[in-house]
Backbone as JSON, one array per atom type, in Angstrom:
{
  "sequence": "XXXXXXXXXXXXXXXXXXXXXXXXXXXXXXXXXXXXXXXXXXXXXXXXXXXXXXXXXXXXXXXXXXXXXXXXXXXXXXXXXXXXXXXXXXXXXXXXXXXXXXXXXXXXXXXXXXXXXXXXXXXXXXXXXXXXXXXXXXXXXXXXXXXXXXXXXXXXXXXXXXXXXXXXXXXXXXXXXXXXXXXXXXXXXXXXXXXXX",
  "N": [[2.97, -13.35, 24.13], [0.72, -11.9, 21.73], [-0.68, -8.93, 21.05], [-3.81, -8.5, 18.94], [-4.86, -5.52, 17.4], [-8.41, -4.98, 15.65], [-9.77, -3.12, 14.03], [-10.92, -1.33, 16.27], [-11.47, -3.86, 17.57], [-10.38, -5.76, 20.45], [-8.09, -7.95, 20.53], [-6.16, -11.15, 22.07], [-3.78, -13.24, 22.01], [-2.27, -16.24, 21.5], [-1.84, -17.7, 19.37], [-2.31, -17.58, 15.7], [-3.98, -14.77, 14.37], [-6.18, -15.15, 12.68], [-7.64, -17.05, 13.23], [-9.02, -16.65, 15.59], [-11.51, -15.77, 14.29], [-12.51, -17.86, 13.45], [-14.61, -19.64, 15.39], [-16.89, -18.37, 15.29], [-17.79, -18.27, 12.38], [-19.77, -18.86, 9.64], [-19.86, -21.13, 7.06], [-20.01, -20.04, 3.98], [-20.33, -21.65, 1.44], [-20.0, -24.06, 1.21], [-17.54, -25.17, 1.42], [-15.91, -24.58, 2.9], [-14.17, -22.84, 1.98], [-14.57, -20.1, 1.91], [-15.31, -17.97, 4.71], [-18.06, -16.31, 6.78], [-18.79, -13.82, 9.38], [-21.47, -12.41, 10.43], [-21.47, -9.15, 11.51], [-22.85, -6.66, 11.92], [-26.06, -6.31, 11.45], [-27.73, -6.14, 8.23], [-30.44, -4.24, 5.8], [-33.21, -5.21, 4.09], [-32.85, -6.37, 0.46], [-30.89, -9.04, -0.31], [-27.43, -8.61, -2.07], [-27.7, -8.33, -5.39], [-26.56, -9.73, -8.38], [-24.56, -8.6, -10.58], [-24.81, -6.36, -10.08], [-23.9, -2.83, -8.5], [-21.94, -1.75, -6.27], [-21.13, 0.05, -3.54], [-18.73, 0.17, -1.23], [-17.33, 0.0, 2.28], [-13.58, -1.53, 2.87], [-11.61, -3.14, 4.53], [-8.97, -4.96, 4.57], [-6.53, -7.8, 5.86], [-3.62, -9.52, 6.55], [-2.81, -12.49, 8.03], [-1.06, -12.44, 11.32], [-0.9, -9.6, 10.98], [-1.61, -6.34, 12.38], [-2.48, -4.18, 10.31], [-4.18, -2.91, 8.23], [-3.61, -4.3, 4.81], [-4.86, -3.14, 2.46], [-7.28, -0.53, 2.33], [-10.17, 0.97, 2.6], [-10.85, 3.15, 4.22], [-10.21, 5.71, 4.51], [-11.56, 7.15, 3.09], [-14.43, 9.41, 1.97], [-16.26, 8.86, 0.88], [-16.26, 6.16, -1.04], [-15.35, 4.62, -4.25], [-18.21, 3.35, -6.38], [-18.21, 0.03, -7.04], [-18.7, -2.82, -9.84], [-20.2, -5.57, -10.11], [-18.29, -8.45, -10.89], [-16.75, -7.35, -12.26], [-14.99, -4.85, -11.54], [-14.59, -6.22, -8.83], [-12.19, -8.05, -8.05], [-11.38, -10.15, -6.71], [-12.53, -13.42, -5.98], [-13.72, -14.87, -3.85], [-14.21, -12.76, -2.4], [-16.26, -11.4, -4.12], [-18.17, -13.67, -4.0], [-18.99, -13.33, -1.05], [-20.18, -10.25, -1.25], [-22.32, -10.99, -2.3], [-23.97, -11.91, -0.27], [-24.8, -9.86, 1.21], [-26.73, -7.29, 2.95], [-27.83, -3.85, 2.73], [-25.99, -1.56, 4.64], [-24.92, -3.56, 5.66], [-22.38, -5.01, 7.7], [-19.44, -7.17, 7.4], [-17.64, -9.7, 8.23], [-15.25, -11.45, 6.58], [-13.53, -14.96, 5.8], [-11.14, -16.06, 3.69], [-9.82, -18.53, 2.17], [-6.53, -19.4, 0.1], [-7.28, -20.37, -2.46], [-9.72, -18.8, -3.08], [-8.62, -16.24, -2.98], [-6.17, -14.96, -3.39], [-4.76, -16.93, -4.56], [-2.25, -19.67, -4.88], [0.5, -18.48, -5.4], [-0.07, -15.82, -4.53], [0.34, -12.09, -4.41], [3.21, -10.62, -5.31], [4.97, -7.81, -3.49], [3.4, -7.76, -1.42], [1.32, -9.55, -0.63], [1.79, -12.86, 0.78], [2.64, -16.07, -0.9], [-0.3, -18.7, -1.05], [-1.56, -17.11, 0.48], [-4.03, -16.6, 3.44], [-6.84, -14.53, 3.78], [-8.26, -12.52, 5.5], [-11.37, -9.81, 5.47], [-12.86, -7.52, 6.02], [-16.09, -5.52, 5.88], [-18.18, -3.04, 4.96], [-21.47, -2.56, 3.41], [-22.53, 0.29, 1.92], [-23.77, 0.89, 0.47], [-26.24, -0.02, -2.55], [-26.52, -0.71, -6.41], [-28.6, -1.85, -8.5], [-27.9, -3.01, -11.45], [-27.71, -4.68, -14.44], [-29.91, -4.35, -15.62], [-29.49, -1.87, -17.0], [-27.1, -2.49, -18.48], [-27.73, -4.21, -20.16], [-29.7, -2.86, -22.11], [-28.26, -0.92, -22.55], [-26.52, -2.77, -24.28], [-27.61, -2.92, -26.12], [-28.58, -2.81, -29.65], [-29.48, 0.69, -31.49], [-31.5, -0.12, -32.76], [-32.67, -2.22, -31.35], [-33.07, -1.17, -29.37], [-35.37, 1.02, -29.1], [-37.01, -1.28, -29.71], [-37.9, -2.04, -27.29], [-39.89, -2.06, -24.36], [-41.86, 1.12, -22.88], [-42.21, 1.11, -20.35], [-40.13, -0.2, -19.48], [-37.92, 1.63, -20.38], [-37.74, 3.98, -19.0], [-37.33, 2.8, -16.81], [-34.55, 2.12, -16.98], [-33.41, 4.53, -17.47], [-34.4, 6.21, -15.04], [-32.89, 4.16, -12.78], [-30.12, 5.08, -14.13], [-30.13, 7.81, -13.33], [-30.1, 7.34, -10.75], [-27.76, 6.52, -10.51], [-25.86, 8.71, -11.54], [-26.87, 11.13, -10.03], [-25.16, 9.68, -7.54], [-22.6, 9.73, -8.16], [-21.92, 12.47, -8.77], [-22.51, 13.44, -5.96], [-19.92, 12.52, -4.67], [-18.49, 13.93, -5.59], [-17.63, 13.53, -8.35], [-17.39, 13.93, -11.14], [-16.99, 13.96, -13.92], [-18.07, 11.3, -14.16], [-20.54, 11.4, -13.23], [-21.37, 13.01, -15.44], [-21.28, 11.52, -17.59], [-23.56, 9.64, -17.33], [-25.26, 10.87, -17.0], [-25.52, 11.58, -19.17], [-26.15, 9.07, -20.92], [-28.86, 8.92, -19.76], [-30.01, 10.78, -21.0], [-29.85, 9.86, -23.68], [-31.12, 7.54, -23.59], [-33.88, 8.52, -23.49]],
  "CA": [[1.57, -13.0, 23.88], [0.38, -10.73, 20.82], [-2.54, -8.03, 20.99], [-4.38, -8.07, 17.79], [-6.31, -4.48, 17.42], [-8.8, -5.04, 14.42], [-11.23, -1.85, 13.75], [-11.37, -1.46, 17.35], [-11.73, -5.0, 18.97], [-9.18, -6.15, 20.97], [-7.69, -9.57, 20.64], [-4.89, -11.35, 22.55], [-3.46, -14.71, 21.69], [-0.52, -16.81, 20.9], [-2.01, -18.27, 18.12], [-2.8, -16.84, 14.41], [-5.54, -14.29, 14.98], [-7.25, -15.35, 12.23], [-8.02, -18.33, 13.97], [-9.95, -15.94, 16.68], [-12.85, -15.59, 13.64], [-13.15, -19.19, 13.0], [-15.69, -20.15, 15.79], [-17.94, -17.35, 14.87], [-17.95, -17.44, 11.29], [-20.67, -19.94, 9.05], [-19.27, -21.44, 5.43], [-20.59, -19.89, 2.93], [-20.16, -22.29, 0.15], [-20.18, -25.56, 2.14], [-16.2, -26.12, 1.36], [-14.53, -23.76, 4.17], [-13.39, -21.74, 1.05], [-15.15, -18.28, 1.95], [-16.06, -17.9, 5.86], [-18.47, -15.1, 6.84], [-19.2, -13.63, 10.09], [-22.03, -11.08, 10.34], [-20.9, -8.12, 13.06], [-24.07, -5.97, 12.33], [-26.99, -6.91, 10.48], [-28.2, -4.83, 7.04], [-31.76, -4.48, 5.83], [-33.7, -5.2, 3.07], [-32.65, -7.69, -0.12], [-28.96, -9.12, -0.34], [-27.22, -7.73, -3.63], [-28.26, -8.96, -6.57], [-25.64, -10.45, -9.01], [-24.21, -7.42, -11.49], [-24.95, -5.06, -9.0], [-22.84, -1.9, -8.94], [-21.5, -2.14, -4.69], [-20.25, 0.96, -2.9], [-18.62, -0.14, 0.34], [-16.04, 0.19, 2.73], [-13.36, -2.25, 3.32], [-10.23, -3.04, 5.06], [-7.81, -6.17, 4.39], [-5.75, -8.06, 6.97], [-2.85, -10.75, 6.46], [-2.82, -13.05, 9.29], [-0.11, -11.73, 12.07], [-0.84, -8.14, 10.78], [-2.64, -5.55, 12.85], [-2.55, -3.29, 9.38], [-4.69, -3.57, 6.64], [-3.0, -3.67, 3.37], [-5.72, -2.63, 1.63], [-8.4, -0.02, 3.3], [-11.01, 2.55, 1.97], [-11.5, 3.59, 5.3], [-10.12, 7.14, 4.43], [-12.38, 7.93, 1.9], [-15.66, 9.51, 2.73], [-17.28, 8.03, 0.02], [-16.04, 5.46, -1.96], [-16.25, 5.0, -5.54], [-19.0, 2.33, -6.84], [-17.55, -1.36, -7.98], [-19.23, -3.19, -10.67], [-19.51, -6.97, -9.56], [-18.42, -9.45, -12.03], [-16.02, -6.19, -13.53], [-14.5, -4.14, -10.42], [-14.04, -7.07, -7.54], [-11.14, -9.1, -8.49], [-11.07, -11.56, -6.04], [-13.93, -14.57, -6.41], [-14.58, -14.81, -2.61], [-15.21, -11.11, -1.74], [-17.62, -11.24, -4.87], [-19.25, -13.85, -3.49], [-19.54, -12.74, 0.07], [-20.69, -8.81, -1.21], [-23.76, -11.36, -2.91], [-24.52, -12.58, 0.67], [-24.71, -9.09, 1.93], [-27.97, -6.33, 2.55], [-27.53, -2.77, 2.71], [-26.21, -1.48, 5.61], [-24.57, -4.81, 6.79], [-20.89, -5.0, 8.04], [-19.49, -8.51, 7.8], [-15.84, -10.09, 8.07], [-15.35, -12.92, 5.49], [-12.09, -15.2, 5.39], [-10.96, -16.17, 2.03], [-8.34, -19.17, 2.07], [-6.13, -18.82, -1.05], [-8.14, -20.25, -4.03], [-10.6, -17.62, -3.28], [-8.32, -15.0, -2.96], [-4.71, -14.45, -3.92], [-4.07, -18.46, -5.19], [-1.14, -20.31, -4.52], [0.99, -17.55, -5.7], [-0.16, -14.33, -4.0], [0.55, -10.69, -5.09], [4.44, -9.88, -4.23], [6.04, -8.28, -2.23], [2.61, -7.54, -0.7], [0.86, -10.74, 0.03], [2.57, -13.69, 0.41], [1.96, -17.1, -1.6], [-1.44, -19.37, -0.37], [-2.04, -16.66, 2.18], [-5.59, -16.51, 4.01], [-7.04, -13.16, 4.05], [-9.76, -11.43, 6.25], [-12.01, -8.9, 4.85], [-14.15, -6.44, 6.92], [-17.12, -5.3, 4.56], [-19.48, -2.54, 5.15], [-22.2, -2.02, 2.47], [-22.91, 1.29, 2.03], [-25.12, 1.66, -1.09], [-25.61, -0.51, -4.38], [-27.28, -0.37, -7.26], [-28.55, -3.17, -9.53], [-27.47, -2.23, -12.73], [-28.37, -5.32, -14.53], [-30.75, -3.97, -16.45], [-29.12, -0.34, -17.33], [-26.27, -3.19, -18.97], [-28.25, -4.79, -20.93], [-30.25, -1.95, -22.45], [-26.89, -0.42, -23.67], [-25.7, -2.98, -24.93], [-28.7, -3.41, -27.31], [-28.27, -1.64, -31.1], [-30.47, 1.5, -30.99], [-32.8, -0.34, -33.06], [-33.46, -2.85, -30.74], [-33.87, -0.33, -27.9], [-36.88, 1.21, -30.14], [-38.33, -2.16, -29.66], [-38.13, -1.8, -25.82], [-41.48, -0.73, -23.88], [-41.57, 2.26, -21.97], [-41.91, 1.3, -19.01], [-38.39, -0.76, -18.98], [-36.72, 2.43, -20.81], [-37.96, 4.74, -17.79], [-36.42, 2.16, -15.24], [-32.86, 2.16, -17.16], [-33.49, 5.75, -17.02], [-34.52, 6.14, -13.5], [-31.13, 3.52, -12.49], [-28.75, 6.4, -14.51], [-29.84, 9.13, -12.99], [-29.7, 7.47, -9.81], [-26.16, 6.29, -10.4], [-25.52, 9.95, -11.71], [-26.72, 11.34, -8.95], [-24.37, 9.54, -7.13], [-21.05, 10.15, -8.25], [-22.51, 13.86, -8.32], [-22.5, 13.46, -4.53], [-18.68, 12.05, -4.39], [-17.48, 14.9, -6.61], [-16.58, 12.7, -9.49], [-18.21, 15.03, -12.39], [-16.9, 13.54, -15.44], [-18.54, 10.34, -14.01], [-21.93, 12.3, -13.04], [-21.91, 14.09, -16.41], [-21.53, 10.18, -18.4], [-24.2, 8.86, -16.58], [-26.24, 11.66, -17.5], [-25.36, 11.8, -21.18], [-26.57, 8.29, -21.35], [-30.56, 9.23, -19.26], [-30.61, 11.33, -22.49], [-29.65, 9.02, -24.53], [-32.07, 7.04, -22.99], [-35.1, 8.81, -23.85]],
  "C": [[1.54, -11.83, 22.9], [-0.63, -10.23, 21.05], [-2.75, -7.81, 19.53], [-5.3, -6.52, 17.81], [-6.94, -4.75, 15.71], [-9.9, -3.68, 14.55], [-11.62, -1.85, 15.5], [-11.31, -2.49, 18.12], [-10.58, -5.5, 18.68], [-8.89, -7.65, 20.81], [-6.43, -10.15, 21.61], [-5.0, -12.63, 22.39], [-2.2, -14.87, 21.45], [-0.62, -17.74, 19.66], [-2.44, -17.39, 16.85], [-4.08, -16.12, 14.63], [-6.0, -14.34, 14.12], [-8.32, -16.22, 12.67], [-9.02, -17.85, 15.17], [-11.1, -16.11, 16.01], [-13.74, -17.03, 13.97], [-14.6, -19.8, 13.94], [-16.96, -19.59, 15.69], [-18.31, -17.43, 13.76], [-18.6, -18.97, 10.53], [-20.09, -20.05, 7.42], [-20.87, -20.84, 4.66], [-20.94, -20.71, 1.38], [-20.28, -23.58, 0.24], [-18.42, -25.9, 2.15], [-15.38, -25.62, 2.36], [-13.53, -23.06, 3.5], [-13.28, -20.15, 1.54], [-16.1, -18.65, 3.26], [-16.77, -16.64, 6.22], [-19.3, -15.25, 8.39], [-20.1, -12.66, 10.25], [-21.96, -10.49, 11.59], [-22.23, -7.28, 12.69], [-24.98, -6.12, 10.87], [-27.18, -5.69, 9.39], [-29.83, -5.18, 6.96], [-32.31, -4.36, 4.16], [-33.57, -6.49, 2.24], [-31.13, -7.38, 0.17], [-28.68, -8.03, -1.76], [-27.31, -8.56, -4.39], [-26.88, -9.19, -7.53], [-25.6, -9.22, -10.05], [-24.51, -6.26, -10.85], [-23.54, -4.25, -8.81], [-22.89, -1.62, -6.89], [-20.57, -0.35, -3.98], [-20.5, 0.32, -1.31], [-17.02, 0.17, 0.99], [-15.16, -1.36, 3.31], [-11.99, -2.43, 3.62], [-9.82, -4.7, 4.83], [-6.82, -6.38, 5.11], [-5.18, -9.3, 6.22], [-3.07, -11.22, 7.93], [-1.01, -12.33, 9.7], [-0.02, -10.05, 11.96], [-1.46, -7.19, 11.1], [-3.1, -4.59, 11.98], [-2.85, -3.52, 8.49], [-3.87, -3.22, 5.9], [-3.59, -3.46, 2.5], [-7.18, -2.01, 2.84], [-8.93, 0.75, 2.25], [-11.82, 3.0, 2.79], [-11.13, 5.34, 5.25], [-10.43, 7.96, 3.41], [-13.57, 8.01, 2.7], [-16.32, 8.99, 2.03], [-17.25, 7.23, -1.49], [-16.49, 4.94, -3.05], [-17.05, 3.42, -5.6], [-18.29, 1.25, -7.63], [-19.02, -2.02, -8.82], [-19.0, -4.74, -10.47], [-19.25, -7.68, -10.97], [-17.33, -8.59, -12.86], [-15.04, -5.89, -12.61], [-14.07, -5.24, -9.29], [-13.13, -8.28, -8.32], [-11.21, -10.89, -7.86], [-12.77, -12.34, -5.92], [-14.83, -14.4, -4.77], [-14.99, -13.64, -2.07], [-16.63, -10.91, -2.52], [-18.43, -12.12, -4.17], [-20.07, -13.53, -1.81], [-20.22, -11.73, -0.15], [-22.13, -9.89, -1.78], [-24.62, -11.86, -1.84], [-24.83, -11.33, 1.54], [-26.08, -8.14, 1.94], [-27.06, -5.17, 2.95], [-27.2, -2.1, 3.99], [-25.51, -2.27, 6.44], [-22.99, -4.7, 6.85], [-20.52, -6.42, 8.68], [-18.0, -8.59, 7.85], [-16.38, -11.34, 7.48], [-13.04, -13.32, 5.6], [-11.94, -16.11, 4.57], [-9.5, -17.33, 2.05], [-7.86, -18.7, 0.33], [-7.1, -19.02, -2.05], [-9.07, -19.52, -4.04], [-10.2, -16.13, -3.19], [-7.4, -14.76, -3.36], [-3.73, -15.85, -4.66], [-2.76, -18.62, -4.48], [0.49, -19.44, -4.4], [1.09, -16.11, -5.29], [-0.12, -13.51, -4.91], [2.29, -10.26, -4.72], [4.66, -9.16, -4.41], [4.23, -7.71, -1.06], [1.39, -8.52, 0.15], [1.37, -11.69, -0.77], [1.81, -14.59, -0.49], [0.94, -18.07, -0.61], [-1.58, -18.51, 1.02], [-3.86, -16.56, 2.12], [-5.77, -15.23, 4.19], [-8.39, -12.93, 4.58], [-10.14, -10.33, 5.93], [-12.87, -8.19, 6.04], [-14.93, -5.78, 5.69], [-18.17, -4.55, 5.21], [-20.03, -2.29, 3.63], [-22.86, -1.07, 2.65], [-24.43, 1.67, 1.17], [-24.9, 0.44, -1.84], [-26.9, -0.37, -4.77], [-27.77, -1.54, -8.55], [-29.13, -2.4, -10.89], [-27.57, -3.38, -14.39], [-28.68, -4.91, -16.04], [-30.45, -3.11, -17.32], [-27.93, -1.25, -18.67], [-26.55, -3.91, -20.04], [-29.09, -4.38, -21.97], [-28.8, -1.38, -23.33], [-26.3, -1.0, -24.11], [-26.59, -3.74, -26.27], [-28.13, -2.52, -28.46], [-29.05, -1.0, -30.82], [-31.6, 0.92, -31.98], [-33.67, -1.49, -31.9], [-33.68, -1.85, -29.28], [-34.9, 0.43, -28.26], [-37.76, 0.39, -29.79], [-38.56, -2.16, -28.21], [-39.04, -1.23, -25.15], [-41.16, 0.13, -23.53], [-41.38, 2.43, -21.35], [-40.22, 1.11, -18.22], [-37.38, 0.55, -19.24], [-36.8, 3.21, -19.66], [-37.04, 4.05, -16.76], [-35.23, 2.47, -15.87], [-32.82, 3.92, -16.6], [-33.02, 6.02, -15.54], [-33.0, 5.55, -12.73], [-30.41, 4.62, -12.96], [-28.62, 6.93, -13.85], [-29.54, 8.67, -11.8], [-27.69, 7.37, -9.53], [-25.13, 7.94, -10.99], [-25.71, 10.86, -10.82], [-25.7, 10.9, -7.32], [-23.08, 9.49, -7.01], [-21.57, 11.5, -8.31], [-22.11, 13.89, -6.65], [-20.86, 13.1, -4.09], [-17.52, 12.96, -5.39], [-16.93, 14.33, -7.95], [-17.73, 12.93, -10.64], [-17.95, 14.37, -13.49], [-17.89, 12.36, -14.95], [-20.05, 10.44, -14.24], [-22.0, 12.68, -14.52], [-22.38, 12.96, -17.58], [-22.71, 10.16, -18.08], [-25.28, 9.6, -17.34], [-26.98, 12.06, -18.56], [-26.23, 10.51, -21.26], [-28.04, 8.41, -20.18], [-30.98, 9.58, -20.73], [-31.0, 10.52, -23.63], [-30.71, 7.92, -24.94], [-33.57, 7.11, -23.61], [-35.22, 9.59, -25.17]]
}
């Protein structure tokens, strides 16, 4: 008999404790690619697609009570950029199924996560991986992306109101690495509000 401890809850089995999720957890995709269980609900909208994601999350191989990937010992982890920052296909699309606030486990057979091939010597080849996912914060950025990547003549032609929102988005995202100590980050962010207006 093995005891699984995951973030606290206890498991015991003689079979693969990934296999513990499975009766709990609803396909996301319809193929049984990317499974997601929600452990505590979030509030509000999901995240929006280019959305900039601060969350916490821990990574489990099956048989392994130890994530091999955590950012549980950070107090406040830095902001990913979806579509830029999340590597793997099925975490992106699970963080798009997620609200603010919400803490889910998702399991990712290979083609959604490490392929046929893995990462070595750290995850093997066609392994299944379990995700734990809190969403802390995000930011739909979207807009702020699309604005900079105009020429400055066409941001001239841009109303006011839209330049205020890119605005408004900076500072918030400047304000937030401000808060995580990450100053050069805060001071960018800031340069381009100016820039802005």
């Amino acid at each position: 008999i093995i005891i699984f401890i995951i973030n606290s809850d206890v498991f015991e089995a003689s079979s693969p404790p990934i296999l513990l999720f499975l009766s709990t957890m609803q396909d996301v995709l319809g193929d049984g690619g990317v499974l997601k269980e929600v452990v505590r609900e979030g509030e509000g909208p999901t995240v929006p697609m280019d959305a900039s994601v601060s969350v916490h999350l821990s990574a489990f191989l099956e048989y392994s009570e130890q994530p091999f990937q955590t950012t549980r010992h950070l107090k406040e982890p830095r902001m990913m950029k979806l579509g830029r920052d999340v590597s793997l296909p099925g975490l992106e699309l699970g963080l798009l199924t997620m609200k603010k606030g919400e803490f889910s486990r998702f399991l990712l057979l290979p083609s959604y996560a490490y392929g046929d091939l893995g990462c070595p010597p750290t995850i093997p080849p066609r392994a299944t991986v379990l995700f734990e996912v809190h969403i802390l914060d995000f930011l739909d950025s979207a807009q702020v992306d699309e604005f900079f990547a105009l020429t400055p003549e066409e941001q001239n032609a841009v109303p006011l109101a839209a330049v205020l929102s890119v605005v408004n988005a900076e500072r918030t995202f400047g304000n937030h690495c401000f808060r995580q100590g990450r100053y050069e980050d805060a001071k960018d962010r800031y340069k381009q509000v100016a820039a802005g207006l």
